[in-house]
C-alpha positions, 0 to 999 in steps of 0.5 A: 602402720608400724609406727602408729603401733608404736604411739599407742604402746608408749601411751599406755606404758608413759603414764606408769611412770608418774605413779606414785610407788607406795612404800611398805612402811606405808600406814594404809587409812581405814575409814571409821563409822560411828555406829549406834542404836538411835532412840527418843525420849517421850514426850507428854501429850494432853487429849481433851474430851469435850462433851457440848450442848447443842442449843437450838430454837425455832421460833413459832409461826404465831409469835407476833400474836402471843402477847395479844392472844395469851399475854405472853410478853417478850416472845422470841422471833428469831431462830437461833444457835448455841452452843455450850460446854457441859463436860471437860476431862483430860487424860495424857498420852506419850509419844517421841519427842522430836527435841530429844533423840539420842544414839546409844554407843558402846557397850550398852547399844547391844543392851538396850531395849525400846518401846514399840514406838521407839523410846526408851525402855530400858537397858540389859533389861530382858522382857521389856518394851513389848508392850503395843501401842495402842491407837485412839482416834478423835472425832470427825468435823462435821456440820451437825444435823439440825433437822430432827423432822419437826414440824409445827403443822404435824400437831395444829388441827386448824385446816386451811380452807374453810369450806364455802356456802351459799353466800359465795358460790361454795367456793372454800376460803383460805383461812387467815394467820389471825384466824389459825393463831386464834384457834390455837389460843383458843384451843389452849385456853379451853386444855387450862379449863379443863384441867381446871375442872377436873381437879376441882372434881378431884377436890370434891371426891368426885372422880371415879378413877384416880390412874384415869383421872392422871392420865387424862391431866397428863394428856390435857398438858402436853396438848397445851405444851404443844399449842404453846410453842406454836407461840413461844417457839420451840428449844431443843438440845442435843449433846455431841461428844469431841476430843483434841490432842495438844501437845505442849512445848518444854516451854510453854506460851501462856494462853494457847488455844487448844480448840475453838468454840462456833456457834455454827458448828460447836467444838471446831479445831483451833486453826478454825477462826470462827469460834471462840477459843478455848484456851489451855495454861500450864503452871509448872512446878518451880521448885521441883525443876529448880533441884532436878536441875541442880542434881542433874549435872555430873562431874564425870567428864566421861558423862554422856559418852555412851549416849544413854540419857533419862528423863526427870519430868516435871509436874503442873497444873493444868486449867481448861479456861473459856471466856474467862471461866475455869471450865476444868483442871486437873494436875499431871506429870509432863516429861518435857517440863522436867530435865535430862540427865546422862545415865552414869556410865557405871551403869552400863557395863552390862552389869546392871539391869536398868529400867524406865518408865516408857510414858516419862523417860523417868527410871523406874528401877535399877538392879545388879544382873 
């Protein structure tokens, strides 16, 4: 036992003896961080309100006999969908642009100042970025309603027995398609007669009351409207009011499609394949780039070293293109078709009062404190 004691001393002690003593002139390293404040520049977004026409028709259950009944030629027997654009409008927004965030360093991390939704507002500049953002949701899809509860039997007075007699039992007999379309015919017929008549009255000085006389001209119509869709069939329109958001890249691909249009379902996402695509161009401002980018670059090697960048956004044209029709265009100032440039560092030593446009990144003043 004494000697195992020994063992496990020296086993503790006979490590020390490989340390390494430091010296007391030693410089002792101290890590370094670089620390910041983080922020983005914005981007622009295009939200797009679409305003479509639902077009649909149901064909009437007499059509096979409307031409030889009213001599209505060219009678449509199939039902149909369409849908088409009455109304395009464009507004931007902004938001953060993933390609374009930054640190701010120094002196002006401690000035700076950010939107709500974290771009940049301004620097040493007291009482901005407070505004909140504002949220603002697009349709849902959804498959449209096409049942609006019609029905062609609801106006037709035709019955579908005719009561039987002697000659067969009293038994009823069911009255045939010909025979319904017939009646029908007939029944329009006999509305054009009578308003026939009673203008020919009206001519004459004849007709007592004049607000009697419209009311029953104007009821002998829709009769006869009515008769005649059981033949010519039935269109009705519906309107239905969506919006999209796109946002287009600093260099844009020329014809991408910003929704769809289905015959099924009307105004449908861009990734749904099964509508026509409803295609967005941007023509930029060439010379307007051309000189941001000429001006932008600074001789100062100390440029950017703060890490405080500013946007100069570019303008275009833009044009809202379906089945090769300009369906709407409007022209609209894009950040991140312009350029980005260093604030000069002069700027920054908390002497100047700096601020910029939250929507465009663009300075929208710059004062002496």
């Amino acid at each position: 036992m004494k000697y195992l004691a020994i063992l496990v001393v020296l086993l503790f002690v006979i490590p020390t003896y490989g340390q390494k003593k430091k010296r007391d002139d030693e410089a002792v390293v101290v890590p370094t961080f670089v620390e910041g404040v983080t922020y983005a520049l914005p981007r622009t977004g295009i939200k797009v309100y679409v305003k479509a026409v639902r077009e649909v028709f149901v064909p009437g259950p007499y059509a096979a006999y409307a031409e030889q009944l009213l001599g209505v030629n060219d009678v449509k027997t199939r039902a149909t969908t369409k849908w088409s654009i009455a109304e395009t409008k464009m507004v931007t927004f902004s938001e953060p642009d993933p390609e374009q965030v930054y640190k701010a360093m120094g002196t002006s991390a401690s000035l700076i100042n950010l939107a709500p939704n974290g771009c940049l507002a301004g620097i040493n500049a007291n009482g901005v970025g407070s505004e909140l953002a504002t949220i603002q949701s697009n349709k849902t899809f959804q498959k449209p309603d096409y049942d609006d509860g019609f029905s062609f039997d609801y106006f037709t007075d035709t019955p579908s027995f005719f009561p039987g007699d002697s000659t067969n039992n009293f038994r009823p007999t069911k009255v045939g398609v010909e025979q319904k379309a017939a009646q029908a015919a007939q029944r329009i017929l006999d509305c054009r007669m009578n308003q026939y008549d009673m203008a020919a009255i009206m001519m004459d000085g004849e007709h007592p009351d004049g607000k009697a006389y419209q009311v029953s001209m104007d009821e002998l119509k829709r009769i006869e409207k009515n008769y005649m869709t059981l033949f010519v069939g039935r269109t009705t329109f519906k309107k239905e009011t969506y919006s999209f958001d796109y946002i287009p890249a600093s260099k844009p691909a020329s014809g991408q499609a910003i929704f769809r249009i289905s015959d099924e379902n009307g105004p449908v996402p861009a990734s749904d394949l099964s509508g026509k695509p409803v295609i967005i161009e941007f023509e930029q401002t060439a010379d307007l780039l051309k000189k941001y980018s000429a001006y932008a670059a600074s001789e100062n090697p100390a440029a950017g070293q703060n890490g405080v960048y500013y946007r100069m956004p570019g303008t275009a044209g833009v044009k809202i293109i379906h089945e090769m029709n300009v369906i709407a265009t409007a022209r609209a100032t894009i950040a991140q078709f312009g350029v980005v440039a260093p604030l000069p560092e002069g700027l920054l030593n908390g002497n100047y009062s700096v601020e910029f446009h939250p929507e465009t990144g663009a300075i929208k003043s710059v004062s002496s404190k």
